[in-house]
C-alpha positions as CSV (number, residue, x, y, z in Angstrom):
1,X,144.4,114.8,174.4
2,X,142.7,112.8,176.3
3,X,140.3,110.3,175.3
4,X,136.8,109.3,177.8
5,X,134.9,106.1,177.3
6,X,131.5,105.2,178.9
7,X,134.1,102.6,181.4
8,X,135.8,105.2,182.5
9,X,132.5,106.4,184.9
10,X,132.5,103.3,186.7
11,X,128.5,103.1,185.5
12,X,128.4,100.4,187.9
13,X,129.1,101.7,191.0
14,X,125.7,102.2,192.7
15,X,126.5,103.8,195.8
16,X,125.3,106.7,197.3
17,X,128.6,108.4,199.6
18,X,127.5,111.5,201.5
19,X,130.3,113.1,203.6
20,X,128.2,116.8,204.1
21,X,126.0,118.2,205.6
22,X,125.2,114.7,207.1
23,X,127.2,112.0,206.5
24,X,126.0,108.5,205.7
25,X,126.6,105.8,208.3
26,X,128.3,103.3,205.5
27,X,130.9,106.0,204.3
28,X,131.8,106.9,208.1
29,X,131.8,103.1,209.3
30,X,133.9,102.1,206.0
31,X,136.1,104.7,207.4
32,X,136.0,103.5,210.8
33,X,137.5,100.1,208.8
34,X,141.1,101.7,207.9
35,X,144.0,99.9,209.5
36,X,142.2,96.4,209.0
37,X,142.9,93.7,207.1
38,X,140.2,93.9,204.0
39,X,137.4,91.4,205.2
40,X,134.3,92.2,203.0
41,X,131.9,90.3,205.7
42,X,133.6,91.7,208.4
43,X,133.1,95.5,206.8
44,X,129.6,94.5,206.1
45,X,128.8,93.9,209.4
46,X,130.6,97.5,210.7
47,X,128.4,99.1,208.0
48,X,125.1,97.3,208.9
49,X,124.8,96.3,204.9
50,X,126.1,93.6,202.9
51,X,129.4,93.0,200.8
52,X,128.3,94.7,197.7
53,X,127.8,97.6,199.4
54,X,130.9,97.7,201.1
55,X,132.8,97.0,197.8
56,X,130.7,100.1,196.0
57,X,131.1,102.6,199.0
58,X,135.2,101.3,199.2
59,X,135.2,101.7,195.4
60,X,133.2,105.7,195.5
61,X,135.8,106.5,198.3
62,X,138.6,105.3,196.3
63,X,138.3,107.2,193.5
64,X,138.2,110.6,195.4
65,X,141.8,109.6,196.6
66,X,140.0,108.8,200.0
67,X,141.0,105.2,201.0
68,X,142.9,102.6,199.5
69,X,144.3,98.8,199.6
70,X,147.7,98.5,200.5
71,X,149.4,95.9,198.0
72,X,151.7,94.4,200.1
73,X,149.0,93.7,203.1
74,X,145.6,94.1,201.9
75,X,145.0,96.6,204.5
76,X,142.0,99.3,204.0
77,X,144.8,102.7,204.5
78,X,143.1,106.2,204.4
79,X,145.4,108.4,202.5
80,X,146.6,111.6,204.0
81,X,143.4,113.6,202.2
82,X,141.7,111.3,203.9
83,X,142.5,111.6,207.0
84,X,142.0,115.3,207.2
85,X,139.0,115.4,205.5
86,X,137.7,112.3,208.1
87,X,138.8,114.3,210.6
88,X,137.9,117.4,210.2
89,X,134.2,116.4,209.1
90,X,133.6,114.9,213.1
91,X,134.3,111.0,211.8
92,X,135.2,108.2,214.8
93,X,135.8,110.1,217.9
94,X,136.8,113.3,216.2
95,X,135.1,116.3,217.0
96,X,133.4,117.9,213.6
97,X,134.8,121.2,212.7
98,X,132.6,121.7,209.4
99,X,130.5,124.3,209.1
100,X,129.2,126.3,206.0
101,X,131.7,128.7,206.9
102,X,135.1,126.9,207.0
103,X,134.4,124.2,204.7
104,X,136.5,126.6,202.2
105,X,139.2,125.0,204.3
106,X,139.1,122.0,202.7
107,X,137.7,122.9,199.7
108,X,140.6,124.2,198.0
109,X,142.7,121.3,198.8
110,X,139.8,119.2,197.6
111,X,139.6,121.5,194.0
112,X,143.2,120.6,193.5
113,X,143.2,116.6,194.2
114,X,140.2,116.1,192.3
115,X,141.2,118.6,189.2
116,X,143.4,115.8,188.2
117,X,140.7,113.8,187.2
118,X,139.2,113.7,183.6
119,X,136.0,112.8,184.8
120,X,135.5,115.4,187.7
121,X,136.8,117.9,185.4
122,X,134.4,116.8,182.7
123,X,131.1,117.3,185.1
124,X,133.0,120.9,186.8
125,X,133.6,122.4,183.0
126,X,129.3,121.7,182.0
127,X,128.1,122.7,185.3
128,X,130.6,125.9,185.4
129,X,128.9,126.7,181.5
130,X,125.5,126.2,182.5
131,X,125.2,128.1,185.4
132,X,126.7,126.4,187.9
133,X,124.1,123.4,187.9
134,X,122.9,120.4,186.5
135,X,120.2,117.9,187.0
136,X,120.6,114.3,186.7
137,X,118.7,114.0,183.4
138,X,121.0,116.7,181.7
139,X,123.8,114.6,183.0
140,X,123.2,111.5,181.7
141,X,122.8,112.9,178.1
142,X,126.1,114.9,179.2
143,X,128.0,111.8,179.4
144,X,126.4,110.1,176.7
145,X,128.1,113.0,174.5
146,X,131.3,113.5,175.4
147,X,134.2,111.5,174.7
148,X,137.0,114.0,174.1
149,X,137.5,117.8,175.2
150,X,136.1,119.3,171.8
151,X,132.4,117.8,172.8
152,X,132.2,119.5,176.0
153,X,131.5,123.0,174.2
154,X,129.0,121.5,171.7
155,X,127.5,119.8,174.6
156,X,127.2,123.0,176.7
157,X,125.3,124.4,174.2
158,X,122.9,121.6,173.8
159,X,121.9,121.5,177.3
160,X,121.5,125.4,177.3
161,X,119.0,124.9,174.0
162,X,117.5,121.9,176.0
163,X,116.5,124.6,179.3
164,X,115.0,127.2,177.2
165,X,113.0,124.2,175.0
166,X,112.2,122.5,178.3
167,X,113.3,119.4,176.8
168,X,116.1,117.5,177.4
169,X,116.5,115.1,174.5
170,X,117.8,118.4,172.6
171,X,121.2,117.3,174.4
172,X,121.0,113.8,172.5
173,X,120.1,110.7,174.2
174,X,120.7,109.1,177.7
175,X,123.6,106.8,178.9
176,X,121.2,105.4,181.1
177,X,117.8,104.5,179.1
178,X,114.6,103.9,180.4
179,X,114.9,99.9,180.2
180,X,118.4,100.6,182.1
181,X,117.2,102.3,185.2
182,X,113.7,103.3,184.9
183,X,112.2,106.4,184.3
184,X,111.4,106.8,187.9
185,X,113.2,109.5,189.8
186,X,114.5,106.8,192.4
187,X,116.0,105.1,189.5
188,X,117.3,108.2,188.0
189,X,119.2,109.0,191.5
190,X,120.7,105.1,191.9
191,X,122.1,105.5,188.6
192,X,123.8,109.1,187.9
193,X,123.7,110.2,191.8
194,X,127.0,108.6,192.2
195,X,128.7,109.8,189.4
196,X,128.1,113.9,190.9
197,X,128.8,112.4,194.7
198,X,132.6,111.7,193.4
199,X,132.5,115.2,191.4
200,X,131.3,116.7,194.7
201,X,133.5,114.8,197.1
202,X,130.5,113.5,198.8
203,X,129.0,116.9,199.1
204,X,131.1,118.9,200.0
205,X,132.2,121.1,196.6
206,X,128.7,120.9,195.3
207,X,125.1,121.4,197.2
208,X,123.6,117.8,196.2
209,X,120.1,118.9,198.0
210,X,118.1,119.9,194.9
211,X,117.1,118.2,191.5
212,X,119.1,120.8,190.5
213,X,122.9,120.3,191.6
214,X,125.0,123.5,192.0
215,X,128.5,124.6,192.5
216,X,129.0,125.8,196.1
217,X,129.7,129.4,195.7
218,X,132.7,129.4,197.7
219,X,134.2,126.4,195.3
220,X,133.6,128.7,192.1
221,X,137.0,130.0,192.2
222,X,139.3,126.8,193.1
223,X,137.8,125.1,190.7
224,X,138.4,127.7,187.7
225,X,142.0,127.8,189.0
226,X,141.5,123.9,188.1
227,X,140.5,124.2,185.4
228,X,142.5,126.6,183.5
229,X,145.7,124.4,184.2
230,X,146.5,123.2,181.0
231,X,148.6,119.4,182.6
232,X,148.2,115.6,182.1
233,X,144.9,114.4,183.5
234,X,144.1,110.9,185.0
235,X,141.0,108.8,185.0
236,X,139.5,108.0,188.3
237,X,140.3,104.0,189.6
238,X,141.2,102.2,193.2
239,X,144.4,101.0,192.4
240,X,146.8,102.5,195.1
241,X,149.3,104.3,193.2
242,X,146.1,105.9,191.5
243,X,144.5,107.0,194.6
244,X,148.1,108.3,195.7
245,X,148.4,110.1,192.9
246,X,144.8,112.1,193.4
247,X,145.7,112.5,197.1
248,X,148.7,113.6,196.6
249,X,147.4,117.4,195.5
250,X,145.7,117.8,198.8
């Protein structure tokens, strides 16, 4: 069974990767990067930002099995997953071919590489209880909770108690507090925004538009298929033979 500590989120990781419906220039000029040596001022400059920002956007990409270091060279290599996704979503001189329609295409193969991961499955089991959504307050109590797979139901039920009360401390209290990120919305988004983008493969699996965050309809049934496998999970990290290992479900 597996176990899930607060590290395990990568609470740190600040930045916001957007691949659908309009991907954000530092994920598509990171991107752009592969097949270079890793040169964090270099990157920065192709991304318009600075070096933190290129290590968090490397680091949210990573994770999703997108992009990794080679060991042996230090080159930025897109895996395979990668690749097609890049290409099929219109990055570098590719033409797009994503619409609402055929993004099912890559959907599926998404489902599967990211099913693998405790984390993903974590967020995809809650949302698929409650409706299909969740806000960003409900997840940051979510993760607060849950440590093992016998708090997810528990947890579920909390944040269905917390809808009808209209109050979300009924799920327990936040990872993030107040003094932590602010009770702003901006600071709400900086901090748990990230954590759905790598859930959602930057979009694409679920509809990030609202406060509320839903399951794309057409995702509903890869991801139960996901979930019902009953195999070894992994926890989300940028080492190489991590990021292989997610890609390699594709």
């Amino acid at each position: 069974m597996w176990q899930l500590g607060p590290s395990d989120w990568a609470l740190n990781v600040r930045a916001n990767v957007t691949l659908w419906p309009t991907p954000l220039n530092h994920a598509v000029s990171l991107f752009a990067c592969a097949g270079q040596v890793w040169d964090e001022v270099a990157f920065a400059a192709q991304l318009g930002s600075d070096e933190r920002a290129v290590r968090q956007t490397f680091e949210v990409l990573a994770r999703i099995g997108f992009v990794f270091r080679d060991t042996a060279t230090d080159v930025l290599t897109l895996t395979r997953m990668g690749d097609q996704v890049g290409r099929f979503l219109g990055f570098g001189a590719s033409p797009s071919f994503a619409n609402l329609g055929n993004l099912q295409l890559i959907a599926a193969g998404l489902c599967r590489a990211l099913g693998q991961v405790v984390e993903y499955q974590v967020i995809w089991r809650v949302m698929r209880l409650c409706d299909n959504r969740l806000t960003n307050e409900e997840l940051n109590r979510v993760i607060a909770r849950v440590s093992t797979p016998s708090d997810i139901d528990p947890t579920v039920a909390a944040v269905l108690q917390a809808r009808v009360a209209a109050d979300p401390t009924v799920i327990g209290p936040r990872l993030y507090e107040n003094s932590e990120y602010a009770s702003d919305p901006a600071g709400q988004r900086r901090a748990i925004t990230p954590l759905f983008q790598r859930a959602a493969a930057g979009g694409i699996l679920i509809d990030m538009s609202g406060d509320d965050r839903r399951i794309r309809g057409f995702v509903i049934a890869a991801i139960d298929r996901e979930l019902a496998l009953d195999r070894s999970r992994l926890h989300a990290a940028t080492d190489p033979a991590t990021v292989l290992s997610i890609a390699a479900r594709f």
